[in-house]
N, C-alpha and C positions, 0 to 999 in steps of 0.2 A: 769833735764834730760829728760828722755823717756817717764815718769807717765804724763807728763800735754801734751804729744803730740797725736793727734788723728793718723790714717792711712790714706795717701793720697787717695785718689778720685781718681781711675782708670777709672771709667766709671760712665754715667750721669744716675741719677736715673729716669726711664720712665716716664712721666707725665699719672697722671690718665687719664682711658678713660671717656671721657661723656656720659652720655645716649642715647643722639643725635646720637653722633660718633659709637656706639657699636649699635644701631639699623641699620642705616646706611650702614654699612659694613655687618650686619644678611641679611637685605635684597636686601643687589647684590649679596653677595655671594648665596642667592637663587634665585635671575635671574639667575647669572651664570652656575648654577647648573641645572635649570630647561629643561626639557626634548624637544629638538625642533619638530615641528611635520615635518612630514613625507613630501616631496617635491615631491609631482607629476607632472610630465612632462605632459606639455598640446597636447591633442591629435589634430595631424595634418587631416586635411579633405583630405579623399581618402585615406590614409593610414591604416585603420582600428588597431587594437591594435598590438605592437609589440611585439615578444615572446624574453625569455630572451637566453643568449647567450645558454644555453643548453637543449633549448625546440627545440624539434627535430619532424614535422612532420611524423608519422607514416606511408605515405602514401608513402614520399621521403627515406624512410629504404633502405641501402645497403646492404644484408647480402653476406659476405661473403666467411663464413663456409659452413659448411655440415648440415641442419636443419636435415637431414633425420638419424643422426645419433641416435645409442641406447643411447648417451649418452645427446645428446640434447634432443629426445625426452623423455626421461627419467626427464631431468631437466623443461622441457615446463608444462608434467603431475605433474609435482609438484607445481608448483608456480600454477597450477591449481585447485591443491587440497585445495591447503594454501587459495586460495580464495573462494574453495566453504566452508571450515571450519570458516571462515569468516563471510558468510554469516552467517552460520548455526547461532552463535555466535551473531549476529546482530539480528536474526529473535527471540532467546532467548530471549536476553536484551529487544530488545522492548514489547515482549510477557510479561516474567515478572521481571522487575528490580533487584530482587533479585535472579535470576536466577545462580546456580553452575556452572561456566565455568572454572573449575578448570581440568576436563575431557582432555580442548582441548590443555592443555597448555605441550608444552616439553620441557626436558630441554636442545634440542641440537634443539628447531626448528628454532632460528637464525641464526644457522648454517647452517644448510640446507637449509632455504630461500637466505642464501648469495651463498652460493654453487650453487646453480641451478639457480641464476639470473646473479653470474656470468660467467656460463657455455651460457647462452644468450647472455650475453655482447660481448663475446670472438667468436658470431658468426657476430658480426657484423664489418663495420668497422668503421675507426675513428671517424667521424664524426657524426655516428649514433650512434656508442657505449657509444656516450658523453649526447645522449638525452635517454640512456635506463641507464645508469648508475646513471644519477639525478632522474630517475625512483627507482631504487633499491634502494639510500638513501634514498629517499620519505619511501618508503616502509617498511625498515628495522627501519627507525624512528615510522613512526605508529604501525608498527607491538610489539614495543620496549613499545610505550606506553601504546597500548590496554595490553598487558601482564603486566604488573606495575598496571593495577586498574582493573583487570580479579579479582584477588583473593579479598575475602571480610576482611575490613580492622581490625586488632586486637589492643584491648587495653593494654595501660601498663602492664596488671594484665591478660592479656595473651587470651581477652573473645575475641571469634571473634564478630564482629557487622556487623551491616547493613549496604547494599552497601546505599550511598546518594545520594541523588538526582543530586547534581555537578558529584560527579564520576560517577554516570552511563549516564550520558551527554556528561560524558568528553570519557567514554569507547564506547558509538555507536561512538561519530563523528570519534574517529581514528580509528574503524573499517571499518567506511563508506570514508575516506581516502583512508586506506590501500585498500579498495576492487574498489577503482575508481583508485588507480596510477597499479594497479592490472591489472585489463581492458585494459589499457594503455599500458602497457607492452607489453602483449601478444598483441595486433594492432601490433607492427613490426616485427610477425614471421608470 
């Protein structure tokens, strides 16, 4: 009957892989995987370097709006403050690395730095507002990251510790970001 029959062979059993075969396939699948570097366009003579599609000359600015209004000039003395608080912040850090900049930090100031850079943007027009808008994300990114390594870092067990030497490197360069697309900014009012 049934007891001396095995179960048919629906599908073929894989042949082992070899050593050879399973290195092989490890390493293209890390060629493949491996990271290309970066393709830079070679610069043409007389053309000196070209700026990207939303790098907008400050000098070529259209404004639009009404600069002279209470509310632009309201949002101009802000993004001006934000920058000398910046500084201030920078003059700290590098004076002494573990310096409390916990002072300058609020917790609606990326509100207000969008608020009054947009209230900028919306004096200019299209074609301008597209090189002062790649300004404000500039901005609102540094601004985003000096605040994220402003405060000093605490352990599991709740200790605060010492700012280190990477974060307070990494805390001046995005303050020195933030305070050069800063500068920039205000060039197109």
């Amino acid at each position: 009957g049934l007891l001396g029959r095995s179960a048919p062979r629906l599908f073929a059993e894989p042949a082992p892989q070899t050593r050879r075969a399973a290195l092989a396939s490890a390493g293209l699948g890390a060629l493949v995987a491996a990271p290309a570097q970066q393709a830079l366009a070679a610069p043409f003579p007389g053309l000196g370097s070209i700026p990207g599609p939303f790098e907008v000359n400050p000098k070529e600015a259209v404004i639009v709006g009404d600069a002279s209004t209470a509310e632009a000039k309201k949002a101009i003395q802000q993004v001006k403050q934000f920058q000398q608080e910046a500084e201030q912040m920078l003059a700290a850090v590098e004076k002494d690395r573990q310096a409390d900049l916990t002072g300058y930090l609020s917790p609606v100031g990326m509100a207000d730095l969008r608020g009054a850079t947009n209230t900028i943007n919306n004096l200019m027009d299209d074609a301008t507002a597209a090189g002062t808008m790649r300004l404000q994300r500039l901005m609102l990114m540094s601004k985003y990251a000096f605040e994220d390594d402003a405060p000093f870092p605490v352990s599991k067990k709740g200790v605060v510790q010492k700012r280190g030497e990477v974060r307070a490197d990494r805390l001046a360069g995005s303050l020195r970001t933030y305070i050069q697309y800063s500068k920039e900014l205000l060039q197109f009012l």
